[in-house]
N, C-alpha and C positions, 0 to 999 in steps of 0.2 A: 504494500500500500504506500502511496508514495505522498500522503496528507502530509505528512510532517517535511517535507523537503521541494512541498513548493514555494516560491517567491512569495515572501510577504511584509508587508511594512504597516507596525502600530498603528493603530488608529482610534480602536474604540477601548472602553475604559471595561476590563472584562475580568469576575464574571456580572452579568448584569443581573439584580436582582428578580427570588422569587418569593414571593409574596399570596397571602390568599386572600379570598376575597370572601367572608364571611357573609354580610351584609345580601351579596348578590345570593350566593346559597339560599342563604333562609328566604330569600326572594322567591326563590323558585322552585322551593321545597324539594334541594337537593339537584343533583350529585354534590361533593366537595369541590369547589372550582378558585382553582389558582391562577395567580397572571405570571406570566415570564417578563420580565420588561425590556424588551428591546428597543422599547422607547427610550430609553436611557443610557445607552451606548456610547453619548456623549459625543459625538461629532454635529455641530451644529443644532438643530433641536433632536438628535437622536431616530433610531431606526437599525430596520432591517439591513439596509444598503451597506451600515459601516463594516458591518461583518466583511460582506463582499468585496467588499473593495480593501482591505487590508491584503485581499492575492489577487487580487484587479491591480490596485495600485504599487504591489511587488515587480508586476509583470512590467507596468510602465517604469519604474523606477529602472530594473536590470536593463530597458530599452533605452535606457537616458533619455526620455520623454521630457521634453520644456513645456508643453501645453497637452490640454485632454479636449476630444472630440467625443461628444457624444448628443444623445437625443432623447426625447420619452414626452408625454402631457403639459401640458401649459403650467400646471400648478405641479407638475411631481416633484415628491417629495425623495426620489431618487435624483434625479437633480439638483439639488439642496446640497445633499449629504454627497455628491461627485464635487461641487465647487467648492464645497469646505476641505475636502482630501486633496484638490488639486492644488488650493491655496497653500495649505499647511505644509505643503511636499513642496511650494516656490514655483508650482506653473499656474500657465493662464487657463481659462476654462472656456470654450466655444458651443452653445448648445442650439440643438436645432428642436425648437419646439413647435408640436402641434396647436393648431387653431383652428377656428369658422374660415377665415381666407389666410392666405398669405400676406403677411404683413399687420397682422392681426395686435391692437395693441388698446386694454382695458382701460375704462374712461381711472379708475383708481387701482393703483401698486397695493395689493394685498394678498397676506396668505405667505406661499411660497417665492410667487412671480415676486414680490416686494423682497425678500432674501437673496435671489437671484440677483438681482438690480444691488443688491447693498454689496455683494460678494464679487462686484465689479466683471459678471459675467459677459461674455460676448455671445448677445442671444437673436437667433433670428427664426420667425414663425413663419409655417408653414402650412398648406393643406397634406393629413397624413401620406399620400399618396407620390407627395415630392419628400417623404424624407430621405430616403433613402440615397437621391440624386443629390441635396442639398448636403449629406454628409460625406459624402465622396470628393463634391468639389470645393467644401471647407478645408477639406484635408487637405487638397492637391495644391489649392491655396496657398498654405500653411509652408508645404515641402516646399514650392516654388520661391516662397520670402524667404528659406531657410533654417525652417522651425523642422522640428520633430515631434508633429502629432503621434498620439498613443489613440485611438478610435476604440470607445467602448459600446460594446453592441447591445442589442435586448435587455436593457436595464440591468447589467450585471449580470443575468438571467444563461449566465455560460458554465461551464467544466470549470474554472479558478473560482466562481460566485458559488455555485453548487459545493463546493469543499466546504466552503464556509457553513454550510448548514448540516452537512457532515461532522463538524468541529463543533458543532453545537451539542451534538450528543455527550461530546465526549466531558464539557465542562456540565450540561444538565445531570448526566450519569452523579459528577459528583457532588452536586446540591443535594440530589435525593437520598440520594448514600448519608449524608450527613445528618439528612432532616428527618430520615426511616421513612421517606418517602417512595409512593409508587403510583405514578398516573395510567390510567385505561386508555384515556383519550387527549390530541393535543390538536387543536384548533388553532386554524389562521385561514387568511385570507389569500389566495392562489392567483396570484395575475400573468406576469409574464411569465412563471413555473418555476424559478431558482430554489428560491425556500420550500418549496414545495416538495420539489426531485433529492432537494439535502437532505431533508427530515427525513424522506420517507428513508432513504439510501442509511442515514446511521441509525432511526429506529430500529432497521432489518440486521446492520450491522453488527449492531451492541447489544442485541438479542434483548429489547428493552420489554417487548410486547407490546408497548403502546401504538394505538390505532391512529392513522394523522387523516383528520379531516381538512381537505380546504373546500372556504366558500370563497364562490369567484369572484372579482371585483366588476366585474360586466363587461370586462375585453372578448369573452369567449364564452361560449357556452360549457356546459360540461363536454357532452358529444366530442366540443373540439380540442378541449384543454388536456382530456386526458391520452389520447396519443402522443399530445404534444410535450406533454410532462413525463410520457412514457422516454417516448426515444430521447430527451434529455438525460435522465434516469440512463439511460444502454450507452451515451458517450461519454458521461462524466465518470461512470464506473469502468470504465475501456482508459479515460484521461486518468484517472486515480490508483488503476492497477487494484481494481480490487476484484473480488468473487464474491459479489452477493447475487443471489436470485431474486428478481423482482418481474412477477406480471403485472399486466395491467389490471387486475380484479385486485391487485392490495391500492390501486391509484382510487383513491375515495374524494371524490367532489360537490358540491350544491350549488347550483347556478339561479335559485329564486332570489335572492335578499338583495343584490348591489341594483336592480333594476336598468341598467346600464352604465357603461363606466364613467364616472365623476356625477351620476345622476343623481339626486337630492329624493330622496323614498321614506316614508312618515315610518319604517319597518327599522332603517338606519339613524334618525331620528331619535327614536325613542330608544337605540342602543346606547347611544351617546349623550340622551339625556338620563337613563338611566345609570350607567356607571359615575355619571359625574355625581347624580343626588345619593346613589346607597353608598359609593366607593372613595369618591372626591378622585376618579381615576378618569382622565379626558382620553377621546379616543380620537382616531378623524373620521371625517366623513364619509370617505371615499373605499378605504381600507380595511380599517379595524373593526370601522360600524359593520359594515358586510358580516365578515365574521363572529360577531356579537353575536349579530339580528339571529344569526343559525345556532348558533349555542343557545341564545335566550327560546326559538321556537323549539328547536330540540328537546329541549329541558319540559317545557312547558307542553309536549305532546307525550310525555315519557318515554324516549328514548333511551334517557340514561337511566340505568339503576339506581337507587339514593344510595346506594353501596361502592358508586363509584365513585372514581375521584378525575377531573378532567382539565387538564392544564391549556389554559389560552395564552398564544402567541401576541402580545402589543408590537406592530413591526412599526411602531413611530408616524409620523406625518401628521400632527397635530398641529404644527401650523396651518393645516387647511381649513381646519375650524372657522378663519376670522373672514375667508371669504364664501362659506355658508351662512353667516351669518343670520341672511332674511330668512331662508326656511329653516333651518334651526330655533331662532325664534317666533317664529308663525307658530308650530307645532308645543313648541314652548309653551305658548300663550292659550294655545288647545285651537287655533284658525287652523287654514288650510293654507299648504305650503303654495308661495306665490309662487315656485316653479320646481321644475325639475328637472331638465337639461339646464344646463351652466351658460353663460352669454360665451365663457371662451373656450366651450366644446366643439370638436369639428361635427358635432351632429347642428349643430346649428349651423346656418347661412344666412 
């Protein structure tokens, strides 16, 4: 297994706490349910992504990378936590994000896009369809002035991002060890696959028995997500040298709760308005709410046993909070949300 000897550079402050969530339990009258916090990773406001990018940003560093190319959502909160690593490492950061058109720019800087702007990004938006073309001739760009772009693809969502969630096992293994703990189930939210293809890869490894649910963020259906997540799964373990068996019937997904992706759904809503009132624990919108809403409807149809015990994944992005704002508080207030596609979604035109 070759985990321990790929290219890696500090970044996130580890191990990140576990914590339970009592308040939510008695909520829901059972299972035992704990948060992971990978909100708290400590690069910029915290996330999934710093994992990744500690063998993301390995791999640029041994390339002698001066600046990082990459792409994702108008608001990602993968993007965040790429310009805070490129900064800290001394490069420039060039992102090509999604919008409604080309050129795409919000009457007010909030959220993430306001972080981006502060982290002195070089951003240029796009309809999804051109990104691919827009980050090939950023690069070429780049080579042509002299630089040495490092191009980060699928949100991290690769065979060095994938370890990272691999490596997660190995420091959860010894929280639980510590705590005489032992989880049934571990929940998060599955978008571009990375965290998704890691868990499942060291829960199998580390012979943990835990079940890893993901609910989607509305990029893909289940249908789609899970071949996709499959064959991620058969390269990253080919890239890693290891020998675990994994079919696609261990890939577990739920594609009802995000309603489309960055969509605003009174189901995410109340995920995130309830862990803030029982737990004082904020989630985002886009992400975590997703994975809540399924944990909270699971729970509440009896799925889980009250004999189990079921650990949720926090992968971070809670600065998207501040530009939900109006349906967050619509629902809040018990009205109806005044939308649900985002003004700087490319489902809008």
């Amino acid at each position: 297994m070759k985990l321990n000897t790929l290219p890696r550079v500090r970044l996130a402050n580890l191990p990140t706490p576990l914590q339970e969530l009592p308040n939510l339990t008695k909520a829901l009258k059972g299972p035992r349910i704990f948060v992971k916090r990978d909100d708290l990773t400590g690069l910029a406001f915290g996330g999934n992504k710093t994992r990744k990018l500690e063998y993301l940003m390995g791999e640029a560093v041994q390339q002698k990378a001066d600046c990082i190319v990459t792409h994702a959502g108008f608001h990602s909160n993968w993007l965040t936590q790429t310009a805070a690593a490129a900064r800290k490492l001394g490069m420039k950061i060039f992102m090509i994000k999604t919008g409604p058109q080309d050129g795409y720019e919000p009457e007010e800087f909030d959220g993430n896009h306001l972080l981006h702007f502060l982290a002195g990004a070089s951003m240029k938006v796009v309809r999804p369809e051109k990104v691919a073309a827009a980050v090939e001739e950023t690069a070429a760009e780049l080579r042509a002035a002299g630089h040495r772009p490092f191009v980060l693809q699928e949100m991290g969502s690769t065979p060095p991002g994938v370890a990272a969630y691999v490596n997660f096992f190995i420091e959860l293994t010894a929280q639980t060890a510590e705590l005489g703990l032992s989880f049934d189930y571990l929940l998060h939210t599955t978008g571009a696959g990375g965290t998704q293809a890691g868990l499942i890869i060291g829960a199998k490894a580390f012979h943990t028995g835990i079940k890893v649910i993901g609910s989607t963020s509305g990029s893909r259906t289940a249908a789609e997500q899970t071949p996709f997540v499959f064959n991620l799964i058969q390269e990253s373990l080919k890239f890693m040298a290891m020998d675990v068996r994994i079919a696609e019937e261990d890939i577990v997904i739920y594609d009802r709760y995000a309603g489309g992706y960055g969509y605003a759904t009174e189901k995410k809503a109340e995920a995130v308005k309830m862990l803030a009132e029982l737990e004082g624990l904020f989630l985002d919108p886009v992400y975590t709410a997703s994975s809540m809403a399924c944990l909270i409807d699971l729970a509440r149809k009896g799925f889980f046993k009250k004999d189990e015990t079921v650990l949720f994944l926090h992968t971070g992005g809670s600065a998207a909070l501040f530009a939900y704002k109006e349906p967050l508080r619509a629902y809040g207030q018990g009205k109806k949300i005044p939308w649900t596609v985002p003004s700087w979604s490319p489902d809008r035109r």
